[in-house]
C-alpha distance (Angstrom), angle and dihedral (degrees) to the residues before:
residue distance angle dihedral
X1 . . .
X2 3.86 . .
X3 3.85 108.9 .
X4 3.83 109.2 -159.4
X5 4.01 109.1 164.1
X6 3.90 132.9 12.8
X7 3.37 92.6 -99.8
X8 4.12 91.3 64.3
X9 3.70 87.1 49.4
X10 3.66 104.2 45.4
X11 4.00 78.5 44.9
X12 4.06 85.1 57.9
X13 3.64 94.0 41.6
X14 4.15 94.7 49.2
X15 3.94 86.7 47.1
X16 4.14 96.3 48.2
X17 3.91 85.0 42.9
X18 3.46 99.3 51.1
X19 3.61 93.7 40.3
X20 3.40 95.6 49.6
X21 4.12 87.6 53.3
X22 3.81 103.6 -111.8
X23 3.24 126.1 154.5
X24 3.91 107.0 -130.9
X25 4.33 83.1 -122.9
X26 3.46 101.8 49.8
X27 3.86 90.9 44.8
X28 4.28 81.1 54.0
X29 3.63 92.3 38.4
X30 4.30 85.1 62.1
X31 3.79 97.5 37.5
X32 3.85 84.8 48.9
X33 3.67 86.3 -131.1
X34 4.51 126.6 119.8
X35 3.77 118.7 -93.7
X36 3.75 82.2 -118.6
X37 3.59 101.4 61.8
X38 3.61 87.0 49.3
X39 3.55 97.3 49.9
X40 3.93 91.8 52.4
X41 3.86 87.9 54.5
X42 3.58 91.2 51.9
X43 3.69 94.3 49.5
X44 4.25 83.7 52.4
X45 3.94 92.0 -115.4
X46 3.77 92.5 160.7
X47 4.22 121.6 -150.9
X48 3.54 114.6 -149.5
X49 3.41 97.1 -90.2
X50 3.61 97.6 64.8
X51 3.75 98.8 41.5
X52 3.42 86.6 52.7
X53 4.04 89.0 52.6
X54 3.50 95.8 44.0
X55 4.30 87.6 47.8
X56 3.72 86.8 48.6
X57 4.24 94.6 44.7
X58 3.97 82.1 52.5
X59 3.92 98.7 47.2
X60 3.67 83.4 49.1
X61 3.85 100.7 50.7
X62 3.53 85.6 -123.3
X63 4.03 111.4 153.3
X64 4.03 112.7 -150.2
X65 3.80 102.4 -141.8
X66 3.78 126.4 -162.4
X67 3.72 132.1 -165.8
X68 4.26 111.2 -166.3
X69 3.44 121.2 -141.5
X70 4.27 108.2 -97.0
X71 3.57 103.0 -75.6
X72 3.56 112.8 13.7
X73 4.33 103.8 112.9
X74 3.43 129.9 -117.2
X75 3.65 123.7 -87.3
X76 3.20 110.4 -160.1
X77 3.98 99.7 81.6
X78 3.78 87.0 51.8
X79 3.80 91.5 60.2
X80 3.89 96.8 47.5
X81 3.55 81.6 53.6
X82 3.14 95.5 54.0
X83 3.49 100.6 41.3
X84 3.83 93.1 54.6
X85 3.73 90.4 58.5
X86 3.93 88.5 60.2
X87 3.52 118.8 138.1
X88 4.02 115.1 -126.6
């Protein structure tokens, strides 16, 4: 799966988490991270940093490709989804 902005991979890394059957805390409690700054990654709120990696990957015609873990669905149809039911 071709991963082109934070939100498609914090899309990818909700999916494989909840699939998986992790509670969002426990995942936190082993990354010794919050549940909060998790839960911003999985909605694709991007720091700096990582815009400026995914800017960089794209000015570079470098393509960010996943692989899921067996069974966890695909994303990307979600996000069209829920892209087309945008608000102006």
């Amino acid at each position: 799966m071709k991963i082109a902005t934070p939100e498609e991979l914090g899309a990818a890394m909700r999916a494989t988490r909840v699939a998986l059957d992790i509670p969002l805390a426990d995942l936190a409690g082993t990354l010794g991270t919050s549940s909060t700054m998790l839960r911003r990654q999985e909605q694709g709120k991007a720091t700096a940093a990582l815009k400026i990696l995914f800017a960089t990957l794209h000015e570079l015609g470098v393509e960010l490709i996943l692989e899921l873990p067996p069974g966890v669905p695909s994303v990307m149809s979600d996000l069209a989804t829920r892209k087309k039911r945008a608000r102006p």
